[in-house]
N, C-alpha and C positions, 0 to 999 in steps of 0.2 A: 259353561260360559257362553253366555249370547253374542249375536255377530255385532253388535256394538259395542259389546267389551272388547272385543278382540280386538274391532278396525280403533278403540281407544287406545287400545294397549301399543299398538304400532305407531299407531302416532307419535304418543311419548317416545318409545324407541328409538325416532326418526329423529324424533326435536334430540337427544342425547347424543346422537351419533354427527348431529348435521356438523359442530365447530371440528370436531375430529376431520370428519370429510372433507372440509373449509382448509384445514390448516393443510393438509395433504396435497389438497389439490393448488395448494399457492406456494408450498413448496417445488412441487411436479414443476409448474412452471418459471418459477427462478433456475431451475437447473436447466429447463431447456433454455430459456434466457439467455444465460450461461455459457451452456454450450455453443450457440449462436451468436453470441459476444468475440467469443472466441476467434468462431470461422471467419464472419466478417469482417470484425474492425482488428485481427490480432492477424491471424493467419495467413489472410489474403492480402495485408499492408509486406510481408514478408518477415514474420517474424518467425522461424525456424529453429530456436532452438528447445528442444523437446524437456529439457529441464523449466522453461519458463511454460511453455506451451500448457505443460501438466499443473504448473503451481497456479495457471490463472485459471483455467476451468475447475480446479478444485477450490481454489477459497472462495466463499461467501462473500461477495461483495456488498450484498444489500446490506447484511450485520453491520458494517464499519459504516453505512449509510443514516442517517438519523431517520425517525419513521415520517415525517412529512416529506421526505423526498425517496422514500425506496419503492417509488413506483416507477422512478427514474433508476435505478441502481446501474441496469447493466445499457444505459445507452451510450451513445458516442461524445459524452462530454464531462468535465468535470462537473462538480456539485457543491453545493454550500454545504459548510458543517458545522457553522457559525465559529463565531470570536474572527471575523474574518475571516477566514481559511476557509480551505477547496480540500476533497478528495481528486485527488488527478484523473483526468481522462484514462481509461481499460488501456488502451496503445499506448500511452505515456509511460505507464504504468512499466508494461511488457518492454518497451524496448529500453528503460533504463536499469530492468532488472538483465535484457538479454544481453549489454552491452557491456557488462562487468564480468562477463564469462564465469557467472556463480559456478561452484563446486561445494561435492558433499560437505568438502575442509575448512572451507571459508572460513572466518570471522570478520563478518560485515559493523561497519560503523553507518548507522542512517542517522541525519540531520532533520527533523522536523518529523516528529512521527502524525503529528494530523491525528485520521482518525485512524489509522493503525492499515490500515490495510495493506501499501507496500510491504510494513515490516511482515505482516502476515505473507505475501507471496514470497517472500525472499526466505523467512520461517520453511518454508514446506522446501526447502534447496540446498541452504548451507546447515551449518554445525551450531553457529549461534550469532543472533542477530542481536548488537546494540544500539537504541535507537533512543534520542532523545526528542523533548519537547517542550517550550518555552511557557506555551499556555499550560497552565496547570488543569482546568477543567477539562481540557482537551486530552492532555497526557495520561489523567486519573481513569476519562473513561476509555482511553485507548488499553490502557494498564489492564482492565477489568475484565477486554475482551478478550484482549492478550492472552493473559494469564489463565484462562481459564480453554485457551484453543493451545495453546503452545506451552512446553518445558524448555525451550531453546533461545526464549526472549528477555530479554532484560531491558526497562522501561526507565528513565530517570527522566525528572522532571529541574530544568539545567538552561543556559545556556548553550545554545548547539556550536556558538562561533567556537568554543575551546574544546570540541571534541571530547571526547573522555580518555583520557591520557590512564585511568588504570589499567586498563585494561587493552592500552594499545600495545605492538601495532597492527593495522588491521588490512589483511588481504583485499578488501576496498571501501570505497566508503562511499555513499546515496545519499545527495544531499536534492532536499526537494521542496527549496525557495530560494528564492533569485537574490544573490548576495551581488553588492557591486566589485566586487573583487574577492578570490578565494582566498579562505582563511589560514593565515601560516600554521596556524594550530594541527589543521586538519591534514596540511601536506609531510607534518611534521610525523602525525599520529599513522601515516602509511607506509604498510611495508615495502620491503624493497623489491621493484615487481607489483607492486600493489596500484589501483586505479582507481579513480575517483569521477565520476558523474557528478557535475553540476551545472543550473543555470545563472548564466552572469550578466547581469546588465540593470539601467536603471529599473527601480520599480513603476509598476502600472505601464511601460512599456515593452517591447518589443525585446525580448532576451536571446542570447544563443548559449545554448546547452552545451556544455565541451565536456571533452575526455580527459581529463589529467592523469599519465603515467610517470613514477618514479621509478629512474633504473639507477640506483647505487645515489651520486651527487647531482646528477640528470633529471631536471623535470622540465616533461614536453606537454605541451595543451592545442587541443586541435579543436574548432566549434564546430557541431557533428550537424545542429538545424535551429533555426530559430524555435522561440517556445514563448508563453502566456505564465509567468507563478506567480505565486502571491508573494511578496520583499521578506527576503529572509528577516528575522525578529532580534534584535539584541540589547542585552541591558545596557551595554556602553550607550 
């Protein structure tokens, strides 16, 4: 074989090897991303608790990202995912996962699943996540990713205002768009002991994010900080 065969034959090797190399090295980098996601905008805001800590460095956030924006994936703001809707801010994200005190046992109710990604972080913590979604395009490719990351997820494509009442009641429930008052369905569909996260106020402005606890005929709601969501969606 002559040294121009050889330096051809390398070549070619090179050109077959290089999308390998490519995809490796732009995964390498989402994960430090990632990782650095974490410290910065999670960590250091004070979010402490090590069951969320580990569900947000572990999911893929760019996946649930649509590909013209996952050059953005892991930075400090929400993003478009079209049909109107947002994937939430990485912090938004953590501190209304850390604020429900998930456990292994849970059975979580989520209201707007978007592009999936909450339910995916809250997936990697309780027992079983149900989470619904008004836009059908949205829900079908949330479903898609869902289903094929998780065994613990269940996707319907629904009105969120009525909760899913078969499957209640439910140790808390993550609603993540700004209704102008909580819906009885949903305080109905929580256990007793059970918590609720949502943001309340007009849409396109200024919301505050409250806590709703049920203890037995007792429900208290505290506003924990203002927040930014897109106007919860309803067929009424």
């Amino acid at each position: 074989m002559s040294f121009l065969t050889k330096i051809m034959n390398l070549l070619v090797v090179g050109i077959l090897l290089l999308p390998v190399v490519c995809k490796d090295s732009k995964a390498q980098n989402f994960e430090l991303q990632r990782s650095q996601m974490v410290e910065t905008q999670i960590r250091e805001r004070g979010i402490r608790d090590r069951h969320t800590l580990r569900a947000m460095g572990k999911v893929p956030r760019h996946l649930y990202v649509p590909q013209n924006q996952r050059r953005f994936s892991y930075t400090d703001r929400p993003l478009p995912i079209g049909y109107g809707q947002t994937i939430s801010q990485p912090y938004i994200v953590a501190y209304m996962t850390e604020i429900i005190k998930p456990r292994p046992d849970f059975r979580v109710l989520e209201i707007g699943t978007g592009s999936g990604y909450q339910a995916a972080v809250l997936a990697e913590i309780v027992a079983h996540v149900y989470t619904i979604e008004i836009v059908e395009p949205l829900g079908e490719t949330a479903r898609a990713i869902l289903e094929k990351e998780y065994n613990n997820v269940s996707v319907k494509i629904a009105d969120g205002y009525y909760g899913w009442e078969e499957y209640a009641p439910f140790d808390a429930i993550v609603v993540t768009a700004a209704a102008e008052h909580i819906p009885p369905p949903l305080i109905e569909q929580l256990k007793d002991g059970g918590v609720m996260i949502i943001p309340v106020g007009s849409p396109f402005r200024v919301q505050q994010l409250m806590l709703v606890e049920k203890k037995g005929e007792s429900i208290t709601s505290r506003s924990l900080m203002p927040v930014r969501f897109v106007p919860f969606t309803s067929s009424d």
